[in-house]
PASEPA-461016 format. One record per residue: x, y, z of N, C-alpha, C in turn. Coordinates in steps of 0.2 Angstrom, whole numbers. Layout:
N
((X Y Z) (X Y Z) (X Y Z))
...
//
This chain:
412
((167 -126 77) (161 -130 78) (156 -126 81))
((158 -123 87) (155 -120 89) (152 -112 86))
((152 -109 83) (154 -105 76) (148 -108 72))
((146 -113 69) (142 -115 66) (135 -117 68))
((135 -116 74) (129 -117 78) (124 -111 77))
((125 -105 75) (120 -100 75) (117 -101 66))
((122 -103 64) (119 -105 57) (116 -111 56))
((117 -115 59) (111 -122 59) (106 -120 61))
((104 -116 67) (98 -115 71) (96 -109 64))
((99 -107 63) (95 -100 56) (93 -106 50))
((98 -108 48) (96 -116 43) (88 -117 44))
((88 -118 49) (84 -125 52) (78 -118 54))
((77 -113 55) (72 -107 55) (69 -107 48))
((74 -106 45) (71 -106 38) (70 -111 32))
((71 -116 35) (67 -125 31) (61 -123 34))
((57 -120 43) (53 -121 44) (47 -118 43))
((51 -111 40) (46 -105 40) (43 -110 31))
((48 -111 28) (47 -111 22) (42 -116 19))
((43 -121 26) (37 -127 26) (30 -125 26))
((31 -121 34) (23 -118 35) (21 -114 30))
((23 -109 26) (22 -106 22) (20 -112 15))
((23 -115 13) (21 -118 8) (14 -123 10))
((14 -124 16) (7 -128 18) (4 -124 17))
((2 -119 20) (-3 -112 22) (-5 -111 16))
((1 -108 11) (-3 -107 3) (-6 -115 1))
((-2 -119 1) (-9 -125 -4) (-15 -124 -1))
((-14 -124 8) (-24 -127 9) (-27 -119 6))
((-22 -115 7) (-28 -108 4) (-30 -109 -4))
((-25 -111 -7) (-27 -112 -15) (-33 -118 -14))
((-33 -122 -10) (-36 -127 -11) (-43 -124 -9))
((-44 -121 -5) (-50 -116 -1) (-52 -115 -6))
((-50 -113 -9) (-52 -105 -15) (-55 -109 -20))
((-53 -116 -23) (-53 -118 -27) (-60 -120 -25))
((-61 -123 -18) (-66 -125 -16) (-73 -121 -15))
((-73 -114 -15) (-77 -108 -14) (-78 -107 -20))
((-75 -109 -27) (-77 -107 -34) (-82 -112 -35))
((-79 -118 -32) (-81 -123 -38) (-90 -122 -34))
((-92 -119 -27) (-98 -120 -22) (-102 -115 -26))
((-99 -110 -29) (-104 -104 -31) (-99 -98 -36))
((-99 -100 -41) (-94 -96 -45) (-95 -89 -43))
((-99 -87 -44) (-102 -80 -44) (-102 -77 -36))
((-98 -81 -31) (-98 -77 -24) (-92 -73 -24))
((-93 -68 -27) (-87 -63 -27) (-86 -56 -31))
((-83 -51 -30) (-86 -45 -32) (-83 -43 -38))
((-79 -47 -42) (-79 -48 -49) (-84 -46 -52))
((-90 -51 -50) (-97 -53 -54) (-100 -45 -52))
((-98 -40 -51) (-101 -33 -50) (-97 -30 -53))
((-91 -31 -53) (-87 -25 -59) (-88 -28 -66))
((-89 -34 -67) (-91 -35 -72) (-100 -33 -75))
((-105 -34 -71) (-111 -31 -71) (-111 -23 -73))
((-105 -19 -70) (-107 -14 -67) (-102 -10 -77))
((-98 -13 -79) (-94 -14 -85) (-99 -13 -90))
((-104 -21 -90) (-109 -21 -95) (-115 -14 -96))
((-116 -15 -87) (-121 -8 -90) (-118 -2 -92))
((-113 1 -91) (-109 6 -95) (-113 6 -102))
((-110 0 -103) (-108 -1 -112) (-116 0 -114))
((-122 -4 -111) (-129 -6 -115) (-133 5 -111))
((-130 5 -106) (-134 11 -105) (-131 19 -100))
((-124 17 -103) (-121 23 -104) (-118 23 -95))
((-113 26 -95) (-109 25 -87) (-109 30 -83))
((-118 36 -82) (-119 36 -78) (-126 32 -76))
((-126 27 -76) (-130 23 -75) (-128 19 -71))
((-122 16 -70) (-118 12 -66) (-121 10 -60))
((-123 15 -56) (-125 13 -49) (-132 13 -46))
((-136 11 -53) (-141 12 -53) (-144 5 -50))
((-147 4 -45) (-147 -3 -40) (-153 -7 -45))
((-156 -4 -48) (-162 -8 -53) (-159 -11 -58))
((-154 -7 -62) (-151 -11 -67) (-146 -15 -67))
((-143 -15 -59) (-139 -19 -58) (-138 -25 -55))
((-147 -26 -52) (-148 -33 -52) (-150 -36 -59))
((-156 -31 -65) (-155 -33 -70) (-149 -38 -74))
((-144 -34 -71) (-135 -40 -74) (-137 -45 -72))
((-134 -41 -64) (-136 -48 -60) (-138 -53 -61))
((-145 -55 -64) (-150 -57 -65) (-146 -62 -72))
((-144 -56 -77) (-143 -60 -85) (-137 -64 -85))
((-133 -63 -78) (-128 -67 -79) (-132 -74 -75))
((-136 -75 -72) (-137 -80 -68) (-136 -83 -62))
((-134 -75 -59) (-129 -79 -55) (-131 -78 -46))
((-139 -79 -46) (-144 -79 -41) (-142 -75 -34))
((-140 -68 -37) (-136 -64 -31) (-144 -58 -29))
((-146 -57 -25) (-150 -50 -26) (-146 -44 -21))
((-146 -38 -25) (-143 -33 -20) (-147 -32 -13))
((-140 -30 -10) (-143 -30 -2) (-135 -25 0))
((-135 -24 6) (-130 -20 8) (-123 -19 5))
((-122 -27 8) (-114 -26 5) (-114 -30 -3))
((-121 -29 -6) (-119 -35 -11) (-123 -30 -16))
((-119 -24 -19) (-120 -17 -23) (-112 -17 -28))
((-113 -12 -32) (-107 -10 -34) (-106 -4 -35))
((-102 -1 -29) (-100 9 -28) (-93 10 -30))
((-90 4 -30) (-83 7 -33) (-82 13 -38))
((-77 15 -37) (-76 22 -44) (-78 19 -51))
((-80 22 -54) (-78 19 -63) (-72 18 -66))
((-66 18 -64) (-60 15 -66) (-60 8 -67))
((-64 6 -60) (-64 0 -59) (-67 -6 -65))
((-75 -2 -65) (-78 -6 -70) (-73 -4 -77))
((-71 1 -81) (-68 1 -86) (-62 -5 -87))
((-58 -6 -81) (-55 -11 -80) (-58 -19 -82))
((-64 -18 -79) (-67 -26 -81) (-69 -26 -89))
((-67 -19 -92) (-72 -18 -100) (-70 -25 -104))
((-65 -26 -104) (-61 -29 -110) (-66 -37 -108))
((-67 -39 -103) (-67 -45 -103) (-77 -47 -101))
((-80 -42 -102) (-87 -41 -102) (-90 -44 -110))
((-86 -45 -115) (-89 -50 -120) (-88 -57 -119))
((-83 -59 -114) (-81 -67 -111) (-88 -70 -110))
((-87 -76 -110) (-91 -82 -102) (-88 -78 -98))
((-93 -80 -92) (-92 -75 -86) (-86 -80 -84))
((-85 -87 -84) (-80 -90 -81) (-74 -90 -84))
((-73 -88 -90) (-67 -87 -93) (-63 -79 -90))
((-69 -74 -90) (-67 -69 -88) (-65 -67 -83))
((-68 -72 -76) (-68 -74 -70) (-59 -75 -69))
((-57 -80 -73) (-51 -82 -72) (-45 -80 -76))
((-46 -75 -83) (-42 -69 -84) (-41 -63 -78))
((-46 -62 -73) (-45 -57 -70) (-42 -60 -62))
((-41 -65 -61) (-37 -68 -56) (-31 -71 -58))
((-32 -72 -64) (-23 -71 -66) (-22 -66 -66))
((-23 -59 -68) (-21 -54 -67) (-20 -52 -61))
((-22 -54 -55) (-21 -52 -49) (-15 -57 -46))
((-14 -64 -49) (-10 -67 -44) (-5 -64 -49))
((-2 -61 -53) (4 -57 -59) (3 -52 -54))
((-1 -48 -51) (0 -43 -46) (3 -43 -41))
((0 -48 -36) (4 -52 -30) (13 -55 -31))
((13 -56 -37) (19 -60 -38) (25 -53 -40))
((21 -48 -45) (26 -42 -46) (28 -38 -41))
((21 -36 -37) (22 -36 -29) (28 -37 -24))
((29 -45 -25) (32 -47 -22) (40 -46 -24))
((40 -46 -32) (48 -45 -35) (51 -37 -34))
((44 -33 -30) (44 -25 -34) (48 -23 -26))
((45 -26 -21) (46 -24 -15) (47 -31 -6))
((47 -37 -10) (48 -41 -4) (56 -41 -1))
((59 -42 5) (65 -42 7) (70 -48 5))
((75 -47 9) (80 -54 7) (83 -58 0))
((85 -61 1) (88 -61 -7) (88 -71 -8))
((90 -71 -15) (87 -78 -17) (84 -80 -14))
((86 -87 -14) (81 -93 -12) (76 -92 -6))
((77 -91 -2) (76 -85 6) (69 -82 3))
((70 -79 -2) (64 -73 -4) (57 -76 -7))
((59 -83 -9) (53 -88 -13) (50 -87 -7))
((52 -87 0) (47 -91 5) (40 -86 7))
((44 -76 6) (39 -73 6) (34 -72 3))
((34 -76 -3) (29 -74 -10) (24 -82 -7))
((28 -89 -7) (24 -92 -4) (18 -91 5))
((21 -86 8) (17 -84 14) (13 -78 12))
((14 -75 6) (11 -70 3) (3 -73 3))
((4 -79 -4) (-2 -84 -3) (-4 -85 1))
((-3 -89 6) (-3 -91 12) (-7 -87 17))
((-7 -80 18) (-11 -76 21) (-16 -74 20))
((-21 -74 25) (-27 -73 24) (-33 -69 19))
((-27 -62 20) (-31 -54 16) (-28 -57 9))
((-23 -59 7) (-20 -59 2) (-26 -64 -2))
((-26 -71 2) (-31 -75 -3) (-38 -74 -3))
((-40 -71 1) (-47 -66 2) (-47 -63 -5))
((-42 -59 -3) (-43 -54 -10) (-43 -58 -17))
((-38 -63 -18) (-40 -68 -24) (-47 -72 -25))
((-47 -74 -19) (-55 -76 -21) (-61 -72 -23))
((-61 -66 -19) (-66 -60 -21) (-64 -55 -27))
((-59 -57 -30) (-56 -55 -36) (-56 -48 -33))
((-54 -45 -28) (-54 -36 -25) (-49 -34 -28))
((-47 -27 -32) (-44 -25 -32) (-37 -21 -29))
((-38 -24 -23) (-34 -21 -17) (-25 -24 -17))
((-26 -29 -23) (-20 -33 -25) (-15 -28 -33))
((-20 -22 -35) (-18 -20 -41) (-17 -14 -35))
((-18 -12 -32) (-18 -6 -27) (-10 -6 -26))
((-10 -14 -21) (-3 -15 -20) (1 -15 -25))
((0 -16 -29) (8 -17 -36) (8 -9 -38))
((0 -3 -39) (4 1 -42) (9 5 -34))
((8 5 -28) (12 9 -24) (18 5 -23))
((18 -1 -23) (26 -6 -25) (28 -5 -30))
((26 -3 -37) (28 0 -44) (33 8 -42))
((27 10 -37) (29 17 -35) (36 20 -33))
((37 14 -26) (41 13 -24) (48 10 -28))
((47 6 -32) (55 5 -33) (57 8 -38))
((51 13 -43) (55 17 -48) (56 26 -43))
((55 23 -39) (58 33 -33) (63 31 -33))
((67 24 -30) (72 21 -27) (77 19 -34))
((74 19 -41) (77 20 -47) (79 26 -51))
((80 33 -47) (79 38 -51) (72 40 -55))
((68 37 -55) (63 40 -60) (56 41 -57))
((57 46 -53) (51 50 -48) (43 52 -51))
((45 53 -58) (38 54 -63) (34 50 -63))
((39 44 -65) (34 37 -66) (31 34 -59))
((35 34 -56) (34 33 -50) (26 36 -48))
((24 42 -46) (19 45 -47) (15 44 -50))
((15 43 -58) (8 39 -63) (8 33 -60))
((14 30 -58) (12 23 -55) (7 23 -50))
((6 28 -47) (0 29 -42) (-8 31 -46))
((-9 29 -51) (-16 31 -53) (-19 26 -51))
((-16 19 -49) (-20 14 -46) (-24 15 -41))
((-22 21 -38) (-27 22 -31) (-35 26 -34))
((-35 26 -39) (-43 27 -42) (-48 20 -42))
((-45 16 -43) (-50 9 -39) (-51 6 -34))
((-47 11 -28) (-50 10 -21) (-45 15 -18))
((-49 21 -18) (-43 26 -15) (-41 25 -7))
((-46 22 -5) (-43 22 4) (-37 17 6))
((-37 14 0) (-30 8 5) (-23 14 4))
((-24 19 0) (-17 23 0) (-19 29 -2))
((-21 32 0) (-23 40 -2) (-20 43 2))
((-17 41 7) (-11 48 10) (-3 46 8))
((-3 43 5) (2 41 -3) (5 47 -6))
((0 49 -10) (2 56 -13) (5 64 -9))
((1 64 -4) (3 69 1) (8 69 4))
((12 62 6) (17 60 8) (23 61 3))
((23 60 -2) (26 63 -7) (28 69 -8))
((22 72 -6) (25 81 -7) (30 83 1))
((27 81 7) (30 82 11) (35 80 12))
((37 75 8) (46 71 8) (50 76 4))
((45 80 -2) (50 81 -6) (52 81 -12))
((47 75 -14) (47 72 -20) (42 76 -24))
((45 79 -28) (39 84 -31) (37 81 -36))
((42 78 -39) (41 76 -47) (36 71 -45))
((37 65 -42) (33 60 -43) (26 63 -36))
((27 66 -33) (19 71 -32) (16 72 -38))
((19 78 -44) (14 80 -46) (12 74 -54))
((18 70 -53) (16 62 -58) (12 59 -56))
((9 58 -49) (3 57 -45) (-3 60 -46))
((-2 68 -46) (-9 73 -47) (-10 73 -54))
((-7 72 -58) (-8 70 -68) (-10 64 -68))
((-7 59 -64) (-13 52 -66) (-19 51 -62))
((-20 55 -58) (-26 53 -53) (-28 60 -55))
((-27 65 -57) (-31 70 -60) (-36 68 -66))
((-32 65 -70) (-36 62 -76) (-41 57 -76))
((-40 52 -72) (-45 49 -70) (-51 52 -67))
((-49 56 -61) (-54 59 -60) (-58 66 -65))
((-57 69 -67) (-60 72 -73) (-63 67 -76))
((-61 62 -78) (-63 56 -83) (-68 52 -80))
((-68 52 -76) (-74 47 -71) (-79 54 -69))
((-78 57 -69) (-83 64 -67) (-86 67 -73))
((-83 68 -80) (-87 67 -87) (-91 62 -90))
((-87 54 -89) (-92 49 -90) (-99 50 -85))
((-98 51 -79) (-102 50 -75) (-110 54 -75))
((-106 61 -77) (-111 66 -76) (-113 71 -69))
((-119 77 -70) (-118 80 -64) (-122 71 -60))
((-128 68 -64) (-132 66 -60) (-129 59 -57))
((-126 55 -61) (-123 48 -59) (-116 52 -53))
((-113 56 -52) (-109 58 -49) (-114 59 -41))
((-120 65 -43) (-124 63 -38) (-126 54 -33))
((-128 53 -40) (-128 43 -37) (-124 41 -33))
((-116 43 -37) (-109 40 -35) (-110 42 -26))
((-111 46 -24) (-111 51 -16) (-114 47 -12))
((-121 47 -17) (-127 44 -10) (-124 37 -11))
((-123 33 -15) (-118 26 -14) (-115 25 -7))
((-110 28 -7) (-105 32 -2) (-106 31 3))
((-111 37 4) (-114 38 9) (-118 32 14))
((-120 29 10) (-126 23 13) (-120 16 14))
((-115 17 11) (-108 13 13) (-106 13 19))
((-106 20 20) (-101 24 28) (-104 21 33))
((-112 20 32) (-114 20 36) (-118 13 40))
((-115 9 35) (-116 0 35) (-112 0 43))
((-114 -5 46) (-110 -5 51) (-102 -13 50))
((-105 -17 46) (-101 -21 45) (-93 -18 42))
((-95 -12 37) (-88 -10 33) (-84 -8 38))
((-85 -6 44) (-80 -3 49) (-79 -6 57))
((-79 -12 55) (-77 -18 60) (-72 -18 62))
((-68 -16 55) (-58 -18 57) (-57 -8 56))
((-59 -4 58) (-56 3 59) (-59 3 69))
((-56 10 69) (-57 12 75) (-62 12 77))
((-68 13 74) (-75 16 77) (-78 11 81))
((-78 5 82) (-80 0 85) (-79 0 91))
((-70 1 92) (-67 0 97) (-68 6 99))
((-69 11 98) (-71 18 103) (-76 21 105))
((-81 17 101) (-90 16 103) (-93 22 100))
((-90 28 97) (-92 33 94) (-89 34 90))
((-95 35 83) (-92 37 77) (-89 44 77))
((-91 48 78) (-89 55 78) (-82 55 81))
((-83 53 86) (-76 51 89) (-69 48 84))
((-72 44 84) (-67 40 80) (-64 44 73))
((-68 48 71) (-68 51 64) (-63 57 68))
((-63 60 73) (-59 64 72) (-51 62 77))
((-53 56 79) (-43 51 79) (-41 49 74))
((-46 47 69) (-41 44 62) (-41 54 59))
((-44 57 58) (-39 62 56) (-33 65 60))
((-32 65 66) (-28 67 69) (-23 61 69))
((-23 54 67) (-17 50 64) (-15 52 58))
((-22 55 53) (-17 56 47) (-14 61 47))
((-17 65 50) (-9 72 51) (-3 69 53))
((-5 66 60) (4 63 64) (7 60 56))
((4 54 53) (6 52 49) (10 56 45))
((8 61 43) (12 65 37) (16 70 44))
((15 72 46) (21 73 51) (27 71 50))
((25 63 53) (31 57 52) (37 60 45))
((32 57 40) (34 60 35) (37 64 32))
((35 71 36) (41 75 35) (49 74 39))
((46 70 43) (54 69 48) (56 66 45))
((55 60 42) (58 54 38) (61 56 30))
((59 63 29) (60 65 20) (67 63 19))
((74 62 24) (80 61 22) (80 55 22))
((75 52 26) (79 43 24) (77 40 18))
((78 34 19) (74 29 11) (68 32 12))
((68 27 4) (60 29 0) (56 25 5))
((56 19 8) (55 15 10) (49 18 16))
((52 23 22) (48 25 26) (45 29 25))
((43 32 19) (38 39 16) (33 33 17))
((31 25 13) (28 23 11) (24 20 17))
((28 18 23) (26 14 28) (23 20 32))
((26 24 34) (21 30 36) (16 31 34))
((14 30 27) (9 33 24) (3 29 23))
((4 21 23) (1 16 23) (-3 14 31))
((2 13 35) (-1 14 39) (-5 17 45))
((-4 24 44) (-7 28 45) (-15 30 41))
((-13 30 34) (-18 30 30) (-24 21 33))
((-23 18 34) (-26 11 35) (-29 13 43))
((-26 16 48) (-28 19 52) (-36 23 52))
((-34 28 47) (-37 33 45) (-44 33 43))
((-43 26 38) (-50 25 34) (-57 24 35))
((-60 26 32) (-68 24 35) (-70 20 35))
((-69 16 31) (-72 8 32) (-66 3 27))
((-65 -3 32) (-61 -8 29) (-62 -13 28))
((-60 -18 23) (-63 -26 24) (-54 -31 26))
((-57 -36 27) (-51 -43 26) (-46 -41 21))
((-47 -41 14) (-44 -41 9) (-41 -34 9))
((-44 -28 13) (-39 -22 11) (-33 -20 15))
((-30 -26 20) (-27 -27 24) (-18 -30 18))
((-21 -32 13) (-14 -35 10) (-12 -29 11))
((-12 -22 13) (-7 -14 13) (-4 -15 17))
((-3 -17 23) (-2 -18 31) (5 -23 28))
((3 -30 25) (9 -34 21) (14 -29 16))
((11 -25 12) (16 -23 7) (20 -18 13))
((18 -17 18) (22 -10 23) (25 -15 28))
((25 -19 29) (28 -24 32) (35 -26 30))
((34 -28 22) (40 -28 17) (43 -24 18))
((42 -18 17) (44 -11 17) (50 -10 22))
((45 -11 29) (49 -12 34) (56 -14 34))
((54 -23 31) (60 -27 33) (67 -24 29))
((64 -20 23) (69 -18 19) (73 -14 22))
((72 -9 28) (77 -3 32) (81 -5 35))
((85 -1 33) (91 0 36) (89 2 46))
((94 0 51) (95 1 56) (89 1 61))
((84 -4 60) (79 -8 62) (81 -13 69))
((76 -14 73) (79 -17 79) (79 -25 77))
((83 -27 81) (86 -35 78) (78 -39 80))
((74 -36 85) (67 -43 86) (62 -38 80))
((63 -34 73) (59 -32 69) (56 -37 66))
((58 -44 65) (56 -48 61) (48 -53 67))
((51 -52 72) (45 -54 77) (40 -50 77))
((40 -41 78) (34 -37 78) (32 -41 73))
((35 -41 67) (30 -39 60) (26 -47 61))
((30 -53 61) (27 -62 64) (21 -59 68))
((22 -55 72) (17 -54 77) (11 -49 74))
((13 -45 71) (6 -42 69) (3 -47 61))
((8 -50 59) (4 -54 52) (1 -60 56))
((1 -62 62) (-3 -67 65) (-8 -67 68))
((-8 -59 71) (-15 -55 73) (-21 -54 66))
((-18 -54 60) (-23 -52 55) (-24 -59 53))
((-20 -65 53) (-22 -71 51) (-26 -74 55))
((-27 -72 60) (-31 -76 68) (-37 -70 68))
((-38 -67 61) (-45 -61 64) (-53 -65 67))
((-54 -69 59) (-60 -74 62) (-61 -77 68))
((-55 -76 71) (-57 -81 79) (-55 -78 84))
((-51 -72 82) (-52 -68 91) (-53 -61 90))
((-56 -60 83) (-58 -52 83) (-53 -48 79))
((-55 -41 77) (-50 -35 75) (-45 -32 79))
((-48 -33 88) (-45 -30 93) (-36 -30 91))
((-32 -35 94) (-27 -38 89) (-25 -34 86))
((-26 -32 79) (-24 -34 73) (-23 -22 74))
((-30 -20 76) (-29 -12 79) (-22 -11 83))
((-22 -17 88) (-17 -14 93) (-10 -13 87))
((-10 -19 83) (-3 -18 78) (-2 -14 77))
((-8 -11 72) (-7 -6 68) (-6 0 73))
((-9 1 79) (-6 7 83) (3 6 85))
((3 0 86) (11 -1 87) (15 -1 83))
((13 -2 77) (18 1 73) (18 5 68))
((15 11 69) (15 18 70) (17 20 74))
((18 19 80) (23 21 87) (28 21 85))
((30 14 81) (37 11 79) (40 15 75))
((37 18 68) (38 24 65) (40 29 68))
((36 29 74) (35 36 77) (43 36 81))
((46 32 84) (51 32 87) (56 31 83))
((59 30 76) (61 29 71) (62 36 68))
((57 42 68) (56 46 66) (61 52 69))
((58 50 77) (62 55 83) (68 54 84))
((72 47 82) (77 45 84) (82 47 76))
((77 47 72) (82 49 65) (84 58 65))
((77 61 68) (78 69 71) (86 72 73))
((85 68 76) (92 68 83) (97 66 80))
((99 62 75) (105 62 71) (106 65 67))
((101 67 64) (99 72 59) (103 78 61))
((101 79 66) (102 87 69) (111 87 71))
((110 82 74) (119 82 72) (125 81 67))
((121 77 61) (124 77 56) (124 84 54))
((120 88 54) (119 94 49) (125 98 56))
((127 98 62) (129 101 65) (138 99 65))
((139 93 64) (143 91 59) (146 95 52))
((141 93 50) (142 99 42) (145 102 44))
((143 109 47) (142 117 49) (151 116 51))
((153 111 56) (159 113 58) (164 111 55))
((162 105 50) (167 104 44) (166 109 39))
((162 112 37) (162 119 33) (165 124 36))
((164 127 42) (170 131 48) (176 130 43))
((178 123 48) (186 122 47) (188 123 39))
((185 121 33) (185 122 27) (187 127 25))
((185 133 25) (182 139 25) (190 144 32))
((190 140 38) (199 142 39) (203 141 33))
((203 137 31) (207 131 28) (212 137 21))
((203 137 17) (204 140 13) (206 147 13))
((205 151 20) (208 158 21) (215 157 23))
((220 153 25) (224 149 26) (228 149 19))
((225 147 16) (229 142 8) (229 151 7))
((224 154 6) (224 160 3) (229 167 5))
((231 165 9) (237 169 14) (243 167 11))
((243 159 11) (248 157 9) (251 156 2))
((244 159 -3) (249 158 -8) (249 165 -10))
((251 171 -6) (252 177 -9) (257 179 -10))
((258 184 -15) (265 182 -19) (270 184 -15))
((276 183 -14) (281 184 -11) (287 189 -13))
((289 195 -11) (295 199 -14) (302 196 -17))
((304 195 -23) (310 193 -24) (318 194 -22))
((321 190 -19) (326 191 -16) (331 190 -20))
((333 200 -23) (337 200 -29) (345 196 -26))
((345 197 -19) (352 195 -15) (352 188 -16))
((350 185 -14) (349 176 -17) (351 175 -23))
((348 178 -28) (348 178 -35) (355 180 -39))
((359 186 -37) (364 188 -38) (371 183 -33))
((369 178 -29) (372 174 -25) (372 168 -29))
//
């Protein structure tokens, strides 16, 4: 009787998680539904689609041409005029992506490309969520249910296809097939900053094959975006860029805010990205799982500028997380605790949601030094089981040397 009490109160955890979660997602879908039906066109589809069409009518290094791109703007109707955060600088991957569906109604195409994204979220989820059966529906429904996650559905951002190709990444490393894994990284050409120390991480673990399956699909693209582009539209692509970095809005949720200097700031996120591959290195014998969490995290650390919706990385690393072996039994609380920090951003800031991600970097960090130190002794282990071996064998070898015949025994 007593015996069964730690199972009811787990029972009775997981009826409730699985409530709140399934409430969380409908009011968000209901959100989303309500935000489409207010202003279809509030979302930055309606730019990858603009920035698609001009391609095609005037060739794709025109793209970033801010004159022609309210001209879209303009012919799709949908009363937006450019202004800071309301431009289209993505890579050209991205608009090629929207190609197919730039002969649509812009509302049909709208909603092909949000199916394609909730098919992302959902593979995502199949590709790298924890726990098994029924259990595991609950993370797909708190998937929805999270903030960045349905931000990102409603802004149609591509930060949800980001997610599937590094969770693609991941589970073909963890199934023998390291090459593929690596092309599955060409989706960091749509917004390289949610995982661009991804790749590097890779080399430093060890993984050669799927490194250089990574420098083959993000080689090509980039060659290919830099032919389409031209010297001149490549020049555009920069000053784009440039005039991004320097919005102060993009970098609310990075470091620069909280340490009141940019210059400062820029040189802690590159000294995280190093610790980050550091890690890295230290972790290349364990799972696949902490190449990815090191890499994500830090890299999110690192970035120049972040929004709400490029945060679903922090969820895929979070997974990741849950997946590892030999993790502290209150693991499931940090990660509750930092998914509540990012879900509570609008109402008490970025502050929060920074310290997370500093602490669970530490988390890595002490993950990393403690695997060290076993490390060190299993290989010292080895060495003395290879010793004794190695007797063993000059031993057997002693013993089996041939022996003089005892004619006297034989004649007996």
């Amino acid at each position: 009787m007593l015996g069964s009490q730690p199972l009811r109160w787990r029972n009775l955890g997981v009826a409730a998680g699985a409530t709140t979660a399934v409430l969380f997602a409908a009011f968000d879908l209901y959100q989303w539904g309500l935000a489409y039906a207010a202003d279809k066109f509030h979302n930055d589809f309606t730019f990858y689609l603009a920035a698609a069409r001009i391609g095609i009518k005037h060739g794709w290094a025109s793209i970033y041409d801010l004159s022609l791109q309210q001209a879209e703007l303009d012919a799709l109707g949908s009363r937006i005029d450019i202004a800071e955060l309301a431009r289209y600088i993505s890579p050209p991957p991205l608009a090629w992506l929207a190609l197919p569906l730039s002969p649509l109604p812009y509302e049909a195409g709208y909603w092909i490309w949000s199916a394609a994204l909730i098919g992302a979220l959902a593979l995502t989820w199949y590709l790298a969520a924890p726990a098994q059966g029924r259990e595991r529906l609950i993370y797909l429904a708190a998937a929805v249910g999270w903030l960045p996650a349905i931000y990102a559905l409603q802004l149609g951002q591509p930060a949800l296809f980001v997610a599937l190709g590094v969770a693609a990444s991941y589970a073909l490393l963890r199934t023998g097939r390291p090459f593929l894994a690596g092309l599955a990284l060409g989706v960091l050409a749509l917004k390289p900053q949610l995982a661009f120390l991804v790749p590097a991480a890779l080399l430093l673990s060890g993984r050669m094959r799927a490194f250089w399956g990574s420098v083959l699909a993000l080689g090509f693209l980039v060659a290919a975006s830099a032919v389409a582009l031209g010297p001149s539209g490549v020049a555009e692509y920069i000053a784009r860029l440039n005039f991004a970095a320097g919005v102060p809005v993009n970098r609310e949720l990075t470091l620069a805010p909280v340490l009141g200097s940019l210059a400062v700031a820029r040189v802690i996120q590159a000294a995280l990205a190093l610790w980050s591959l550091v890690l890295v290195y230290r972790l290349r014998r364990r799972g696949a799982e902490w190449i990815f969490i090191a890499a994500l995290v830090g890299g999110l650390l690192a970035s120049p500028y972040l929004h709400l919706d490029d945060l679903v990385m922090l969820g895929l690393a979070a997974w990741l997380y849950l997946r590892t072996d030999r993790k502290p039994r209150w693991a499931w609380v940090f990660v509750l605790g930092v998914t509540l920090a990012i879900e509570g951003l609008p109402v008490w800031g970025p502050l929060p949601m920074i310290v997370g991600q500093i602490a669970a970097l530490a988390l890595v960090s002490v993950a990393a030094l403690k695997h060290d130190d076993r490390d060190a002794e299993h290989h010292r282990a080895e060495g003395e089981n290879d010793a004794g071996l190695k007797r063993d064998r000059e031993h057997l070898a002693i013993d089996r040397q041939p022996e003089p015949v005892d004619d006297r025994a034989r004649q007996a």
